[in-house]
N, C-alpha and C positions, 0 to 999 in steps of 0.2 A: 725252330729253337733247338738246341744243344744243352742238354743238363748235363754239369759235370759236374763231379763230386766224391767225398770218401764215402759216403752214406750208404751203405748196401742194402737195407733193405727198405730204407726211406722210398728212395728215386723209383725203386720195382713198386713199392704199394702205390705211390703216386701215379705209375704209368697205368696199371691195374684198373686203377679209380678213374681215369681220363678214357682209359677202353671203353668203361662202361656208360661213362658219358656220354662219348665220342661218336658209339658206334664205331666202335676201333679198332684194327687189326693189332694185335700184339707180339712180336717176334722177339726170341730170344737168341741173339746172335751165340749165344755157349752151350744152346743146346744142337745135335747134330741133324735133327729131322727139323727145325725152323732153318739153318742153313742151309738143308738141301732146298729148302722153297725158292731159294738165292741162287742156284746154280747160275741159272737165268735170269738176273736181276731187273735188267730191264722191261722183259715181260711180262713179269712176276707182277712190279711197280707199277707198272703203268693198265693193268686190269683191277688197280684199285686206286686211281685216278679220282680225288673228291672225298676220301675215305680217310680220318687221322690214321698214317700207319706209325704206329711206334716200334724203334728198332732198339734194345735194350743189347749193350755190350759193346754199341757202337766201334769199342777200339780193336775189337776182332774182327773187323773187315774193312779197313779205309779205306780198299778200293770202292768201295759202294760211294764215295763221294760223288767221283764226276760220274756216274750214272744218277745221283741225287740232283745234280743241279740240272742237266736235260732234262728230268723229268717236271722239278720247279719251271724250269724258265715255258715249259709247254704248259704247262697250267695257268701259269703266271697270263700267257695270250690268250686263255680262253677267261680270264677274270678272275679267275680264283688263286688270292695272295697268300691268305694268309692260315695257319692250320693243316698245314701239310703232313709233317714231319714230325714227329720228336724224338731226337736220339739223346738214349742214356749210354752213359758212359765215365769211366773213369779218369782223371784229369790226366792228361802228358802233354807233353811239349809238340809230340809231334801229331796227335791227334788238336790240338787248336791251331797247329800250322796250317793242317790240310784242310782242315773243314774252313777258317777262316780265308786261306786263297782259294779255296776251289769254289765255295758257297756266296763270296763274298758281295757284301749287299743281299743277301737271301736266309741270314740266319741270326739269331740274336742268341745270346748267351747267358744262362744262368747258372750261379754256383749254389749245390746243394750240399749245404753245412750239414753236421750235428745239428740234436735238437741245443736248440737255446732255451735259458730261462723262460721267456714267455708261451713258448711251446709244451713246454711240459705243465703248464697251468699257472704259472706265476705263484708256484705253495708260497706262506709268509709263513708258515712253521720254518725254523732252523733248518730243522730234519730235513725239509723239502730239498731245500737249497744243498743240504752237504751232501744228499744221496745223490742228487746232479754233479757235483763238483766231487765225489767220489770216485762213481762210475764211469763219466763223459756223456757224452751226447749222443755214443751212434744207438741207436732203436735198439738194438738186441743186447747192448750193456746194459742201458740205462734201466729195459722195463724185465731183465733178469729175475727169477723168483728170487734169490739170495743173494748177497756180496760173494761166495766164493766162483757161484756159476756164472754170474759178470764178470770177473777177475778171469774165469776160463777161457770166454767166450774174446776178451781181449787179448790174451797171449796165444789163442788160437789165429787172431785177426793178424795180430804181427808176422807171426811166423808163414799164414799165406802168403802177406804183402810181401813178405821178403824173399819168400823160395819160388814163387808165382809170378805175382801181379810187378812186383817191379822190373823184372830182367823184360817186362816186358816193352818195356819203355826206354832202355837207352841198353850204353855198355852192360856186359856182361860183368856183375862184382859179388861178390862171393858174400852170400849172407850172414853169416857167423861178422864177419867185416862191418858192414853195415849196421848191424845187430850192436854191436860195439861202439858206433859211433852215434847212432841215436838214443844207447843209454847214456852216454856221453853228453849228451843234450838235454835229455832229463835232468840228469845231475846236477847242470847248471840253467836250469829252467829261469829266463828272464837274465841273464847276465847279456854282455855286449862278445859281440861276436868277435872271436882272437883266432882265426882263422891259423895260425903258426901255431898257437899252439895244441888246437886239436889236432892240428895233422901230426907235430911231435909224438900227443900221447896215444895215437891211432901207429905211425909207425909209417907213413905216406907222408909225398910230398901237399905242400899247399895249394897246386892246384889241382891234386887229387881230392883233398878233404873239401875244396872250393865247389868242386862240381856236387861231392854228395851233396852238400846243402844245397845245389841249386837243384838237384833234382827232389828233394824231400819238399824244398819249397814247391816246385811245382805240382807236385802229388799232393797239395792242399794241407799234409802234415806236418810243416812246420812253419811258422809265420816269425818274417825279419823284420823288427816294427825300427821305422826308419828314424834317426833324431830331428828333430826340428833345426834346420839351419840358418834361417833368415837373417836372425838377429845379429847387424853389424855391429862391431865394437867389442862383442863378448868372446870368451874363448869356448868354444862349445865341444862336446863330445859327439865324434862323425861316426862314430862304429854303431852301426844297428842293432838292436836288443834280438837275440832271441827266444824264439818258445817253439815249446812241443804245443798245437795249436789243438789237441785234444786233452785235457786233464784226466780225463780216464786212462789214456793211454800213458801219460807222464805215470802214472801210479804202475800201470801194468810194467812197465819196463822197470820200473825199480822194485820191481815184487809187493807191492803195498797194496792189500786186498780189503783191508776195516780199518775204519773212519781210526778207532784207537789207533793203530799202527801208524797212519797219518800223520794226526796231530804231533806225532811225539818225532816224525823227521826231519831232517836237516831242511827238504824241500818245502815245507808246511806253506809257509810267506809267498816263496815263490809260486807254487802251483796255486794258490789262491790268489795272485795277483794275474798272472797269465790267466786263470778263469773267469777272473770279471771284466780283463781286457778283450777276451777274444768273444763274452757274452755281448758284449757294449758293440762295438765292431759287427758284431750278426744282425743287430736290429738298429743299425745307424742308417738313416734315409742316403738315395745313392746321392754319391757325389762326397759326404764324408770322410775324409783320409783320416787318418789316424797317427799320429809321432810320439814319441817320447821328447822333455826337454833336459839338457842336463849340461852344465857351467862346470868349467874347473875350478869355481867356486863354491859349489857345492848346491846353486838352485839347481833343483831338479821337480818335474813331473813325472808321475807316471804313465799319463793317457794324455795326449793334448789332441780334444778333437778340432778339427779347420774344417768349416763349412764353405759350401760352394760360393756364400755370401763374405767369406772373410772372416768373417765372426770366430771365436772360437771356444771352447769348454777345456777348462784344465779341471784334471781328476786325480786324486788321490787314493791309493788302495791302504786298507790299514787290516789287518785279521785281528779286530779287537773291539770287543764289546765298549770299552773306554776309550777311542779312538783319540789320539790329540796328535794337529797338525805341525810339524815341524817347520825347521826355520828356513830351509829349503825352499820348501811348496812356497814360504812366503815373499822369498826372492823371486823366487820365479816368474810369479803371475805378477810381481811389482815390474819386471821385465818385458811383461806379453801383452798386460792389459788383458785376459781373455774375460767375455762378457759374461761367463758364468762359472761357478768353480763349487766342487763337488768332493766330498771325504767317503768313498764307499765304503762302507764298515757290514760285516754279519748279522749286523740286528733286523731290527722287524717296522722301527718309526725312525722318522726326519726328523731332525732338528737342526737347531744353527748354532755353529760354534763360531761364529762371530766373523768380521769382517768380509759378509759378505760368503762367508765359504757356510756349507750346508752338511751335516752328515746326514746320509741316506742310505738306504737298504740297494741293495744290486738289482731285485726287481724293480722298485722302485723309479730308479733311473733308467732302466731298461724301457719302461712304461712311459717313462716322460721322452726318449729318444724316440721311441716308436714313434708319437704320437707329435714330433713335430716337424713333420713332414709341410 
């Protein structure tokens, strides 16, 4: 298996807890004396033939693949499939290249998010939920003693990503740069992606500002939620929404450190609606995609989930205790048919505001996606 993800200190306590289970060898590919155990990788590997070894950092040695896969397919002849391996490691393109052609048929893959809503205990107090959608999800925000040492601990996060961990994964680009164009993205958290014009107010061409978004996408930190297109005859909107796919991190990049501060910015709607999209999305069974719908008549959704069956869930975000459903949502799903339809609002109880559509709490829904597997 291959875990990849922004979670830094999740994936490490997860491997940690597998050691102890496992009977596990533990390797930290970023510390210097677990790499020298690797001079000699293959000999290293294979006097622990039978034994989970886990290799945390994975992206700092990709040569260790094809010595990974000799060593599986020898194991593989004497019986033993499955439980070999686990490497952690940070998402790149070019770390799912190689692992996925050199390993291939020998590896499964899993993405380790933020915590999600039901992770942190599903609170039904307000408060629960705002100090999640405050903070974000990564472990060392969220369970922070205070909001200002959260708030540190993520503009610390950024500024590694950006002077570190990203140049390590593609072109060389200058972080101040970058830095600028994912506030850039904050700013317009959930808007549809205008590719000309961020590269405009960044000051590069369009297939310069094209690639940052695809490498942010692939670093797991920012998510292009696609439109729904299927529906013949209507005029649809093709451009993908984006989001900063951590809300804690959307706050850090725009200096917004207490919930007061919050509420009272331009972003409030937005970053609350990307937080219960990208909460919904983490606990949706596989095989769920996820789209926006939107007419240049003005039906719009904001989540249209498509299940592996066809089926599908339209969802509404509303940041309002008195939520009421617009006439939009009501074209829409007069459009889609989807078999269930959903008003997520900040409260704490369900109800139904009629035809069929439900206001619901975000755990709430989170609870019932989990659970319909």
């Amino acid at each position: 298996m291959v875990l990849i993800g922004p979670r830094q200190v999740g994936k490490t306590t997860l491997a940690l807890t597998l050691g102890k289970q496992k009977d596990a060898i533990y390797l930290d590919l970023e510390s210097e004396q677990d790499r020298g155990k690797l001079v000699e990788p293959e000999l290293y590997l294979a006097d622990h033939l039978g034994r989970l070894v886990i290799l945390d950092e994975i992206h700092r040695a990709p040569g260790l693949f094809p010595v990974l896969r000799g060593l599986i397919d020898r194991a593989r002849r004497a019986g033993d499939r499955y439980g070999l391996y686990l490497l952690l490691g940070s998402a790149s393109l070019e770390l799912l290249k190689q692992s996925g052609e050199t390993l291939a048929g020998r590896v499964s893959f899993l993405e380790l998010s933020p915590f999600d809503i039901l992770e942190t205990g599903g609170k039904k107090k307000l408060a629960g939920h705002d100090e999640l959608w405050l903070r974000g999800g990564f472990p060392e925000s969220y369970l922070a003693p205070d909001d200002s040492r959260s708030l540190r601990w993520r503009q610390d996060f950024v500024r590694t990503y950006l002077e570190r961990d990203i140049p390590q994964f593609g072109p060389r680009i200058a972080a101040e740069t970058l830095r600028r164009f994912w506030v850039m993205l904050a700013h317009s958290q959930g808007g549809l992606l205008n590719i000309a014009q961020l590269a405009r107010n960044l000051g590069v061409d369009a297939k310069t500002a094209a690639s940052y978004i695809d490498l942010l996408v692939d670093l797991l930190l920012v998510r292009r939620l696609p439109s729904w297109r299927t529906n013949a005859g209507k005029r649809l909107v093709k451009s993908p929404k984006v989001y900063v796919r951590d809300s804690g991190l959307v706050h850090a990049l725009l200096g917004i450190g207490e919930k007061e501060t919050l509420v009272s910015h331009p972003v409030v709607g937005a970053s609350w609606e990307g937080f219960v999209i990208e909460n919904l999305l983490a606990v949706s069974p596989e095989g769920v995609q996820g789209y926006f719908y939107r007419t240049s008549g003005g039906a719009e959704i904001d989540l249209l989930l498509n299940f592996p069956d066809g089926s599908q869930w339209a969802i509404e975000v509303k940041r309002s205790l008195a939520p009421r459903v617009e006439r939009g949502f009501y074209a829409a799903c007069n459009d889609l048919k989807p078999a269930r339809k959903f008003l997520v609002y900040p409260g704490v109880e369900a109800y139904p505001l009629g035809e069929d559509i439900q206001a619901i709490p975000l755990h709430s829904l989170a609870r019932l996606l989990d659970q319909s597997v």
